[in-house]
C-alpha positions in Angstrom: 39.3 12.2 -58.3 36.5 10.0 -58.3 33.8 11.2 -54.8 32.6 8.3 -52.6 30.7 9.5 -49.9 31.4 7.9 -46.5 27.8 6.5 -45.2 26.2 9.0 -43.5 26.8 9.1 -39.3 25.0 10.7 -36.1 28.5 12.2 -34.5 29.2 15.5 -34.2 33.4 15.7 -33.9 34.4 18.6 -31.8 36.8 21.5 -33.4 40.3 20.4 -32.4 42.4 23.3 -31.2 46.0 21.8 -30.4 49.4 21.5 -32.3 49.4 20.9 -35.5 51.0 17.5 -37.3 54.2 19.3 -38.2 54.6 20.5 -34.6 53.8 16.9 -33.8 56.1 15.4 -36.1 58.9 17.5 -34.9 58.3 16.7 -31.3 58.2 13.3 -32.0 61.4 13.5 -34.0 63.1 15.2 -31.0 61.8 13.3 -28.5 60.9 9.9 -29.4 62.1 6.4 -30.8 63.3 7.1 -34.3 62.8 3.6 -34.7 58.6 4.2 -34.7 57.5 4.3 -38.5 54.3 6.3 -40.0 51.8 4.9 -43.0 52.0 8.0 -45.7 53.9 10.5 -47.4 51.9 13.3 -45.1 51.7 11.3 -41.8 48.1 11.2 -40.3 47.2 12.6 -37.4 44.0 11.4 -35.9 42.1 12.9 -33.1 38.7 11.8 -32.5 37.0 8.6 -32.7 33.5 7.2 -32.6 32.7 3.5 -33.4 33.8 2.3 -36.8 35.0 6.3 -37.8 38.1 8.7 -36.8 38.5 12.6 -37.7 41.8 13.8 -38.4 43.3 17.0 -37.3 41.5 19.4 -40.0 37.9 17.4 -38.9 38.1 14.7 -42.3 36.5 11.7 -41.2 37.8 8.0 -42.1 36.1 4.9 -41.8 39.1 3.1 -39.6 39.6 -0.1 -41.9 42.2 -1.4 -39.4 41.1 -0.8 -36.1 44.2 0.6 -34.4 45.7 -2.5 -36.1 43.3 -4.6 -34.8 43.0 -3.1 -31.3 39.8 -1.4 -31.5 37.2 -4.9 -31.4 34.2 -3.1 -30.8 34.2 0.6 -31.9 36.4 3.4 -31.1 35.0 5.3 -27.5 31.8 2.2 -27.2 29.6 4.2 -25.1 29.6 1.0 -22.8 33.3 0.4 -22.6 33.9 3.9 -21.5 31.4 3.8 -18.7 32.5 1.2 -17.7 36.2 2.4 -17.4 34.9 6.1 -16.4 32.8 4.6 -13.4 35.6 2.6 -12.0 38.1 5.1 -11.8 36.1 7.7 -10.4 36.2 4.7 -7.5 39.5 3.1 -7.6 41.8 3.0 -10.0 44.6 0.8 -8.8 45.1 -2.8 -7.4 47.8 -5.0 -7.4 47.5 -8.8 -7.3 48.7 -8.6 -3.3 45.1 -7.5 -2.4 41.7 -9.2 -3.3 39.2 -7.1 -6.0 36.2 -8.6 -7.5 36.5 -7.0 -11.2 39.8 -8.9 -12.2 37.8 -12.3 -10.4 34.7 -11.6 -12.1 36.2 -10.9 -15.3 38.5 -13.8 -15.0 35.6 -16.0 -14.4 33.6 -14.3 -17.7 36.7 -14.7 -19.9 37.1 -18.3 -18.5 33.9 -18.8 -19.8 34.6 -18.3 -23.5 37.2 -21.1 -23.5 36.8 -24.4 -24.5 37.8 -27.2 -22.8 40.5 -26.9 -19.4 41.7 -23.7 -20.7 40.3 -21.6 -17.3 43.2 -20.0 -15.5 43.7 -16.7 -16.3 47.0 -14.5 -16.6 46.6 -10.9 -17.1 49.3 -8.6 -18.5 49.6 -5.3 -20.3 50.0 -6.5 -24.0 50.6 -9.0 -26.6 54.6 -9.1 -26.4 53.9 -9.7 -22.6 51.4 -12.1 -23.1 54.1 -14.6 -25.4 56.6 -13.7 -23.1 54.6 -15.2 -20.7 53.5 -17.8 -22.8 56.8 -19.3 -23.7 57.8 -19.1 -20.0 55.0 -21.6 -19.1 56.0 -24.1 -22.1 59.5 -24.2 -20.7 58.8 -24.3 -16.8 55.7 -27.0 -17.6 58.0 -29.4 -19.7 61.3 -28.3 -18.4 62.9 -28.4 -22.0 63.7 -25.8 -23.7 63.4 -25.7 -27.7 60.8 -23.5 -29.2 59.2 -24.1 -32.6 57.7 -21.1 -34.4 56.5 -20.3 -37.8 58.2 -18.5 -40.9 55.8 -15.6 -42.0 55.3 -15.1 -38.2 55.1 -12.1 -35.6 55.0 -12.7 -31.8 55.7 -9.3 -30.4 58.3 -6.1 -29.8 60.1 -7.6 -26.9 62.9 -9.7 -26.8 61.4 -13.0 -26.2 58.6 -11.8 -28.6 61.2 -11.1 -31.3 63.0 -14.5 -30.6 59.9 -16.6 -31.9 59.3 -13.9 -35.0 60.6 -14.5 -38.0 60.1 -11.3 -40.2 63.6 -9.6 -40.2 61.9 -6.2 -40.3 60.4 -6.8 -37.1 63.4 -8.1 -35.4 67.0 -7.7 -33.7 69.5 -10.2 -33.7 68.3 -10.8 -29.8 69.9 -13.6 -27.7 66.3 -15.6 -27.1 66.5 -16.7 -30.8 68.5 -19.4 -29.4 66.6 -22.5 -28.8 64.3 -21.2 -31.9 63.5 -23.1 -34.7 61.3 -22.1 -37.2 59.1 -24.6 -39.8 57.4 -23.8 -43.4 54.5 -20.9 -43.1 51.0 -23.3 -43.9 50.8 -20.4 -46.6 49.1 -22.1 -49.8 49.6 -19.0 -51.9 53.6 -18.9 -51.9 54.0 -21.8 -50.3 55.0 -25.3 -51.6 51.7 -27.1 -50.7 49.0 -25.0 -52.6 45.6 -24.4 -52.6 44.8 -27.2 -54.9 47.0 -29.5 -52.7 43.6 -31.5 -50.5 46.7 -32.8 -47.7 48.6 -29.9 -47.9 47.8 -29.2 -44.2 49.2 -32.4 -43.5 52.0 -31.8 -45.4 52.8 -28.5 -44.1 52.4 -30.3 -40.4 55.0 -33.2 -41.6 57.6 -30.0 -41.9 57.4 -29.5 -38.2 57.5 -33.1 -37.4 61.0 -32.6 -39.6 62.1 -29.8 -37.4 61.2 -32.2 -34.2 63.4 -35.3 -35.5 66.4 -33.1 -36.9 66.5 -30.3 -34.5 64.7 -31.1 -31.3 64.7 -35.0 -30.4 63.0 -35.1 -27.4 63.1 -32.0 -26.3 60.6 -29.7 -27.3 58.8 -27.2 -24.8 56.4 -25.7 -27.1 55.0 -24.9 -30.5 53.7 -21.4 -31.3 51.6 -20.3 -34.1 48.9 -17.2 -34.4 45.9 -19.0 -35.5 45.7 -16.8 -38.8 49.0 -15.0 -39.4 48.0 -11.0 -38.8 51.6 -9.1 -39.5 52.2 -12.2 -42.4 49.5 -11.0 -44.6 46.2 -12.4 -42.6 47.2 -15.8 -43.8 45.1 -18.6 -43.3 46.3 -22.1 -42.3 45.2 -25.1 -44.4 42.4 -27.5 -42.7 44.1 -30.0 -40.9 47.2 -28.3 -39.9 47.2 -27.3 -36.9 45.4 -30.4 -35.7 48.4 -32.5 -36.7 50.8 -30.4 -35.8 49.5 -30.6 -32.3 50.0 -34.2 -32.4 53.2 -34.2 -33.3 54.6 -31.6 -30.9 52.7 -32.9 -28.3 53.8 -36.7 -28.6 57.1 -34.7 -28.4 56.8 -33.4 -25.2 55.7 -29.9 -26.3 52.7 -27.9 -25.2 50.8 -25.7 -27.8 50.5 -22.1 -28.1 47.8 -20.2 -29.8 48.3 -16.6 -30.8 45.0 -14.9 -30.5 46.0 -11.3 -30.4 44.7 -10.4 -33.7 42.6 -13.6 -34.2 40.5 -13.5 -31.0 36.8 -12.6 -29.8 34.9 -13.0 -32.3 36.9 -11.5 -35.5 36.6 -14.2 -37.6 33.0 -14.5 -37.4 32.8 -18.5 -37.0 34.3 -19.1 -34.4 35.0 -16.8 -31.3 38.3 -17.6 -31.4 41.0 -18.0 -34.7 42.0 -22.1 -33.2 38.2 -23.4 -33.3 38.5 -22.6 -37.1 40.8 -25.8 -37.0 39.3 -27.8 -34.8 41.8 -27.9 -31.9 42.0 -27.0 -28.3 45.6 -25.2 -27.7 47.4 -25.6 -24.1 48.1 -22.2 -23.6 46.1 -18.8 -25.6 47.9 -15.6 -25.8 45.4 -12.6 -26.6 45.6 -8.7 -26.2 44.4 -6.0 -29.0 40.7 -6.3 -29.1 40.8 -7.4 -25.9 40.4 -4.1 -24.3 39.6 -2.3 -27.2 41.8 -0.1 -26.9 42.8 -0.2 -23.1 46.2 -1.7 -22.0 45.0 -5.4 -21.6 46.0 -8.4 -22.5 46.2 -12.3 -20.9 47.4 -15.2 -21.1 44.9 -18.7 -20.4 45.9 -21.7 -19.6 45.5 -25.4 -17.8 45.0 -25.7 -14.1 48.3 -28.2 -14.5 50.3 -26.0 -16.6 49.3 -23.3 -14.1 50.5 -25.2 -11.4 54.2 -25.4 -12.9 54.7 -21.8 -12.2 53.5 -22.0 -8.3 57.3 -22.4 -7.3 57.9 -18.3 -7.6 56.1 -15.4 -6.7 53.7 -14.7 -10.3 53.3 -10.5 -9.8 52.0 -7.7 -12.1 52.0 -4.3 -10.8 49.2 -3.4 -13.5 48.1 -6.5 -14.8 44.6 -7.0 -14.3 43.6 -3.6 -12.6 40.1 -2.7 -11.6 40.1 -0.4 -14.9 40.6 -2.3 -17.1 39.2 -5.3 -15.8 36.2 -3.2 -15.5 36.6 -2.4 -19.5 37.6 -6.3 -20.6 34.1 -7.3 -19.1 32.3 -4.9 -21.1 34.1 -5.5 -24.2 32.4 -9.0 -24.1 29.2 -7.7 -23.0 29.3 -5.4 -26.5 30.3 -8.4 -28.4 27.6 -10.5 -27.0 24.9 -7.8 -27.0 25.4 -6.0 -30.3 26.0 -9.8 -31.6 29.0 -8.8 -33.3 30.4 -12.2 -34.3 27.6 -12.7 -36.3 28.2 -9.2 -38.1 31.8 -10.2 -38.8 30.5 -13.3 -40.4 27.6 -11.7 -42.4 30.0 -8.2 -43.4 33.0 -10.5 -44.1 31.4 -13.1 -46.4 29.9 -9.9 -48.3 33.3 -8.3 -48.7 35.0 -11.6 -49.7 32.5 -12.1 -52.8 33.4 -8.5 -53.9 36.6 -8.7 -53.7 36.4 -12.1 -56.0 34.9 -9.6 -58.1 37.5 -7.0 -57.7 40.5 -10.1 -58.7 38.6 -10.5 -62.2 38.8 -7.0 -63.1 42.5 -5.8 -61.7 45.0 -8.5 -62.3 47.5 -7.2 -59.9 45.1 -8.7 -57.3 47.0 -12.1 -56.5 45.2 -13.3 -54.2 42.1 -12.9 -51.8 42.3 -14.2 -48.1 39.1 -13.3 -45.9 37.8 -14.9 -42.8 35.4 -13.0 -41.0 36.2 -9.2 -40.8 40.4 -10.6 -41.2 40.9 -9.8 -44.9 44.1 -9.9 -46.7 44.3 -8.7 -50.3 48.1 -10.1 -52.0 48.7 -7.4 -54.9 51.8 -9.0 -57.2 53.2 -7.5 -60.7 52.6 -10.5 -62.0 50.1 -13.7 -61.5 52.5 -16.0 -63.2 55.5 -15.0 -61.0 53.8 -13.9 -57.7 56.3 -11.0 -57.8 55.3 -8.6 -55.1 53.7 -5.5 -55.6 55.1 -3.8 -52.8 55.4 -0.1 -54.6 51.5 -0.4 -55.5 50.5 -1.4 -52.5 51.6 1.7 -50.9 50.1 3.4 -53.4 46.6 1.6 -52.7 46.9 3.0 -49.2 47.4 6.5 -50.4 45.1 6.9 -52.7 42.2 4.6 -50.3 43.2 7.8 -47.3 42.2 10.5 -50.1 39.1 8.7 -50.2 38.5 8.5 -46.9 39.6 4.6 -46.0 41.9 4.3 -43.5 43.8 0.3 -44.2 47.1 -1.5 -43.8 49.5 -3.4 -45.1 51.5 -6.3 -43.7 53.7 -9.5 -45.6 57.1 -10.2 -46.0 57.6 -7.6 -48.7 54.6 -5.1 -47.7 52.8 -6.5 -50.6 49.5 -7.2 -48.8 46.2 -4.9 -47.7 45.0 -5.9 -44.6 41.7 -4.8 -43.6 40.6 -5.7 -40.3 38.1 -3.1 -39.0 36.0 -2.4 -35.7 33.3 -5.5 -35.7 30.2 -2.6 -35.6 30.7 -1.9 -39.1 27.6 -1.8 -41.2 26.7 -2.9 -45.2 26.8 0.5 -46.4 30.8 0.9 -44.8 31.5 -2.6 -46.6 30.0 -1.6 -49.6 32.1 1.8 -49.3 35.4 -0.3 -48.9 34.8 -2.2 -51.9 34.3 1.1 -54.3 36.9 2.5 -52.6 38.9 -0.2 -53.6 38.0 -0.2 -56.8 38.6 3.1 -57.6 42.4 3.0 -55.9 43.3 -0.2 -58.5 42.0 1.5 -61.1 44.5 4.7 -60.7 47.7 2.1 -60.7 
């Protein structure tokens, strides 16, 4: 096997001295969900962190091309992020919303301050399914119908609600919140009907909801919910003008619009700070969690003043929602983003990675198709260019062989057929040169 060396780094990783993976593997097979699944034949078990690296148990180190699945925003342990956490629990570690605290105000006015438009009241929660939950709640309560519409190719979250609105059946139960559900055409130009050579195929795609609206929901719509770049989907990116119109349309309806930023959000895409600006619109309500905290339990849900108001007929409580920790932890996650000027590095690392991977699809032909926005990149691997037949088999096999080498990525789409990489935003050009001959390398053993 071919050696890449990982760029070089200053972190010393200390000697761990616990169970070993099979004793973790067993306990876990004993004593937790059976339902949890592992990436790779030998599962990985990983340690220690620092930044854009992890160590496993036996002390290899991986550059983390996935970030916790897009969780860790601004490196694994930031110095900054865990001062700030450390320093406020040493002080006070719990309060609920029944008492006053000026971390979740001050935070709440900071995060305020990254939204366009009316979007300043702030909902915090503990995570993304939450977050929808909450989301979906406000929709229905604001417009008092009840009808949601979500997207095919979508992902929304592990609880109920959350599963009601997804529409990948490995993802989901047959849960009674589908009802009231309908789900349009994915905006996905690669499979989809309306291709990339299609100039209105965001309108087009739009038109499909407006369908839904006519046939199914006349009237009566509450919301419409969409992640501003489908994460689980494959890191599929809407057409220009989609969203835009589809907003019209659901709200002329009645409906309010949701924007899925848990994957999308803070700065990932490098453009924009958030995944919606990409397209131009304002949303009604924003769902975000993941890199919110980088890796803390945090999450939120923004909104209008006026949709706010729609919920001030019941008690709104959240025992852990918002807590001084990590409040404290949220405020300097967008201290690091705005200090290290990480938006710009997504932008400047992920337009370097896309025009290597360009590369990469002329040489191996079971590259299908290339999707980068920022530091969001999907890679489609098919059997076949013609058919689009998925290489879901490969795939896996791409993720094997990219561990050996020392690159930790994923995999999401309907079929598995699709790398996602999506790492910490402090990578550097010497780890994005290291994915792409990594990369290389794990095509050319298929």
């Amino acid at each position: 096997m071919k050696n890449i060396p990982l760029p070089p780094t200053s972190h010393q990783p200390k000697k761990y001295s616990g169970p070993s993976a099979d004793e973790v593997l067993a306990l876990r097979k004993q004593f937790m969900n059976p339902g949890i699944f592992l990436y790779y034949k030998k599962p990985l078990m990983v340690v220690e962190g620092s930044m854009q690296y992890v160590w496993d148990d036996s002390g290899k180190r991986y550059l983390d091309g996935l970030g916790g699945i897009v969780t860790i925003s601004v490196g694994h342990c930031h110095p900054h992020v865990i001062a700030a956490g450390n320093k406020q629990s040493e002080l006070y570690q719990h309060s609920t919303t029944i008492y006053l605290h000026p971390n979740v105000a001050q935070y709440a006015e900071k995060l305020a301050s990254k939204m366009p438009g009316d979007l300043k009241a702030c909902y915090f929660v503990n995570s993304g399914s939450e977050a929808n939950d909450l989301a979906l709640l406000m929709a229905r309560a604001s417009t008092g119908n009840y009808d949601i519409i979500a997207l095919r190719n979508a992902y929304h979250g592990g609880n109920a609600s959350g599963m009601g609105v997804t529409a990948h059946s490995t993802w989901k139960y047959n849960v009674p919140h589908s009802f009231g559900v309908h789900h349009a055409l994915a905006p996905y130009q690669y499979r989809g009907p309306f291709g990339y050579d299609d100039a209105h195929a965001g309108l087009k795609y739009a038109n499909d909801v407006k369908e839904v609206i006519d046939f199914a929901t006349p009237g009566k719509v509450a919301g419409f919910i969409a992640e501003s770049i489908q994460g689980v989907g494959g890191f599929v990116e809407f057409p220009q003008g989609y969203l835009k119109q589809t907003y019209e349309y659901v709200r002329a309806a009645g409906g309010v619009c949701i924007a899925d930023e848990v994957q999308t959000g803070f700065g990932r895409t490098g453009s924009h700070f958030w995944g919606f600006e990409t397209q131009d619109v304002i949303p009604d309500i924003v769902t975000m969690a993941k890199g919110i905290g980088n890796g803390c339990p945090l999450a939120a849900v923004v909104t209008t003043h006026k949709i706010a108001a729609s919920l001030q007929g019941k008690i709104h409580f959240n025992t852990f929602g918002g807590n001084p920790v990590v409040s404290a932890m949220g405020k300097a996650v967008l201290e690091v983003i705005e200090k290290d000027s990480l938006q710009a590095n997504s932008l400047k690392l992920g337009n370097h990675i896309r025009v290597g991977l360009y590369k990469l699809k002329e040489k191996h032909k079971i590259i299908g198709d290339v999707r980068a926005k920022g530091l969001m990149i999907g890679i489609e691997m098919v059997k076949d260019r013609e058919t689009k037949a998925p290489a879901s088999a490969e795939c896996a096999m791409v993720l094997e062989k990219a561990r050996e080498l020392g690159l930790l990525i994923g995999k999401g789409g309907l079929w598995g057929q699709t790398i996602r990489f999506a790492p910490p935003m402090c990578i550097t050009q010497a780890d994005a040169d290291f994915l792409l001959e990594v990369l290389d390398e794990s095509f050319s053993t298929l």
